[in-house]
C-alpha positions, 0 to 999 in steps of 0.5 A: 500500500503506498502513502497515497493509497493509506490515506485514501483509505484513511478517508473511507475507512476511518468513520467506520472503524471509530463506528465499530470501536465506540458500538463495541464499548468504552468512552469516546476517548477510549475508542479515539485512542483506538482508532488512532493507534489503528490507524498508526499500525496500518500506516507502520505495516502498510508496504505489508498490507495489500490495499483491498486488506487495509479496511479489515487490518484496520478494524482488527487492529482498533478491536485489539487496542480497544480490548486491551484498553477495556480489559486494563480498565475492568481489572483496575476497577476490580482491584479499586472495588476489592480494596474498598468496604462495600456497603451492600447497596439496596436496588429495586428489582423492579426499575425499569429500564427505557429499551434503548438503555436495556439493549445497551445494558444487554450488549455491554453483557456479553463477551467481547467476541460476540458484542463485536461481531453482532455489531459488524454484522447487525449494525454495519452490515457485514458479511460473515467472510468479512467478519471471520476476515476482520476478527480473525475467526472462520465463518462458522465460530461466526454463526455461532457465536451470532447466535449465542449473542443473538440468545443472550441478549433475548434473555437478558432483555426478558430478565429486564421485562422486555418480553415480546415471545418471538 
């Protein structure tokens, strides 16, 4: 890829690539830094990645920094929680949730994996091949884990009371 094709590409794919980064969780400087380490990577490997690769190189690169950055904040988090004294807290069983904050509630639930690979596929689009491309799984751990997502989430929203029996 030379210089003139990455920033092409950095003008076509940079949306998306911040678009799947802020679906598959975090802040927003969270997922800038992402995108922006991506894009740094790309550009540090682009003689070796071929121009019709540089989307998808692009996305699994914003994914890895992305979990990595998810991951080092959950453990921070524990560690600040485990060194505290917890009062038990009380909380209404029965709050409600509007649906929006109940699905995002519900996808922030599930495993890394399957929250980004329902958001290339549900969300942007994308085709299994293209996702097993971009997340570096064959088209059948993509199907399933779909649809494992695809169930948690059903049961998940019917814990919340967002039950449509379909």
């Amino acid at each position: 890829m030379t210089a003139k094709e990455y920033n092409n590409g950095v003008a076509l794919w940079a949306d998306d690539a911040m678009r799947f980064a802020l679906r598959c969780g975090g802040s927003r400087s969270d997922c800038e830094d992402a995108v922006q380490e991506a894009l740094a990577a790309l550009w540090n490997h682009r003689d070796e990645v071929p121009r019709d690769k540089g989307k998808g190189y692009l996305l699994s690169a914003a994914y890895r920094s992305l979990m990595q950055t998810l991951r080092h904040s959950k453990v921070v988090q524990q560690h600040a929680e485990a060194t505290q004294a917890l009062a038990p807290g009380y909380q209404d069983p029965d709050l409600r949730f509007d649906l929006r904050e109940a699905i995002e509630r519900s996808l922030q639930a599930l495993p890394e994996v399957q929250r980004a690979i329902l958001q290339l596929r549900d969300v942007e689009g994308y085709s299994y091949r293209e996702i097993g491309e971009t997340l570096s799984l064959s088209d059948s751990q993509v199907q399933v884990y779909l649809f494992r997502a695809r169930v948690a989430m059903r049961k998940q929203l019917k814990l919340m009371g967002y039950d449509n029996d379909r």
